[in-house]
N, C-alpha and C positions, 0 to 999 in steps of 0.2 A: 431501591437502587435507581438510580442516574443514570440517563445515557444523554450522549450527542453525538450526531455522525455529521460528517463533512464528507461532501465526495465532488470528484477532478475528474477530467477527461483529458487523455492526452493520446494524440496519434503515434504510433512507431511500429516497426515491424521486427520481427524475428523469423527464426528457423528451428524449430525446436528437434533435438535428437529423440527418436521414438523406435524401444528397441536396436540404440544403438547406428543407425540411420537417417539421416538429418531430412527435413519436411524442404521445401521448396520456399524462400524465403517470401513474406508476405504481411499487408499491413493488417493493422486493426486500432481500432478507436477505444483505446484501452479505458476500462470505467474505474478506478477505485474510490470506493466508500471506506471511512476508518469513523471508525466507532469510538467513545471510550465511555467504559462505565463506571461510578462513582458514586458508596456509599452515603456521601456527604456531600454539601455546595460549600464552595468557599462564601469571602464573607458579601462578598456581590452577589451572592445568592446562583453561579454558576458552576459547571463541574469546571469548563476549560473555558477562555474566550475564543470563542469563534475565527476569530481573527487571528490571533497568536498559532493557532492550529492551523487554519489555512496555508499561512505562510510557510510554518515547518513543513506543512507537505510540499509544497509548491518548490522548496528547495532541494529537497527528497528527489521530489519528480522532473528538476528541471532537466539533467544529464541526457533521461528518456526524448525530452521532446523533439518527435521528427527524427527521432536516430534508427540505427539497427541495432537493435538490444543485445544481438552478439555479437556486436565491437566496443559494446560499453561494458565499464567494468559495474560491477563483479561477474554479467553475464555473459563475459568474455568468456569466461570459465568455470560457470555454472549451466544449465540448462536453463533458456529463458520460456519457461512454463509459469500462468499465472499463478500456478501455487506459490513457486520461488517469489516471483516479483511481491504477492504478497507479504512473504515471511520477508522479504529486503525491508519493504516501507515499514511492516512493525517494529523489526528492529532499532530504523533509524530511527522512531519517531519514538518508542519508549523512554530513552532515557532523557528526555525533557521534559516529559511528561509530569504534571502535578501530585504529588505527594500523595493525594487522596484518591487518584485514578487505581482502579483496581485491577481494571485487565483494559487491552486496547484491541481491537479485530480489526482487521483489514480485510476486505471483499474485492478481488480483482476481475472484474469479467471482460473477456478479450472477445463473447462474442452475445448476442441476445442469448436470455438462457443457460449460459455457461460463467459458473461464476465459482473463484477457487476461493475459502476463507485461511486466516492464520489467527489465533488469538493466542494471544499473549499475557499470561497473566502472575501480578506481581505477590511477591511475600505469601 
């Protein structure tokens, strides 16, 4: 099996609801890593180009940057917990995903140490 990770930084804050009870709204220097792993290389001899995946993320990610994650949608009206924000970027980023990619993770850590994963995996 194949892997390559890419990973972004991007600052914004939220409020997360815990027990129904919202936290104190606050920032963090969000980290995601997305992974994808792959049976096979295409015929360049890679799973994904580097570049082409950057970019998907960086479109993914742009709404986030410098915002309040509970005025941006979807986490308008989800809980912005990094597990969520995880499971958002796998989603968005699977369905362009290369044919041969088999499963994609996404690692969100909103602080040293604490880190939520989502993996996603296809067929």
């Amino acid at each position: 099996m194949y892997s390559i990770r890419i990973e972004r930084i991007f600052s914004a804050a939220h409020a997360m609801l815990i027990n129904g009870e919202p936290e104190t709204l606050h920032g963090h220097d969000w980290r995601v890593r997305v992974t994808l792993d792959s049976p096979t290389l295409d015929a360049d001899g890679m799973v994904c180009d580097f570049h082409e995946l950057e970019a998907s993320l960086d479109l993914v990610l742009a709404p986030f940057l410098n915002a309040n994650l509970n005025e941006t949608p979807p986490f308008d009206s989800v809980n912005p917990t990094a597990e969520n924000v995880a499971g958002h970027v796998a989603a968005k980023l699977q369905p362009d995903l290369p044919a041969s990619v088999v499963s994609i993770t996404v690692a969100v850590t909103e602080a040293p140490g604490c880190e939520a994963c989502c993996r996603l995996e296809r067929g």
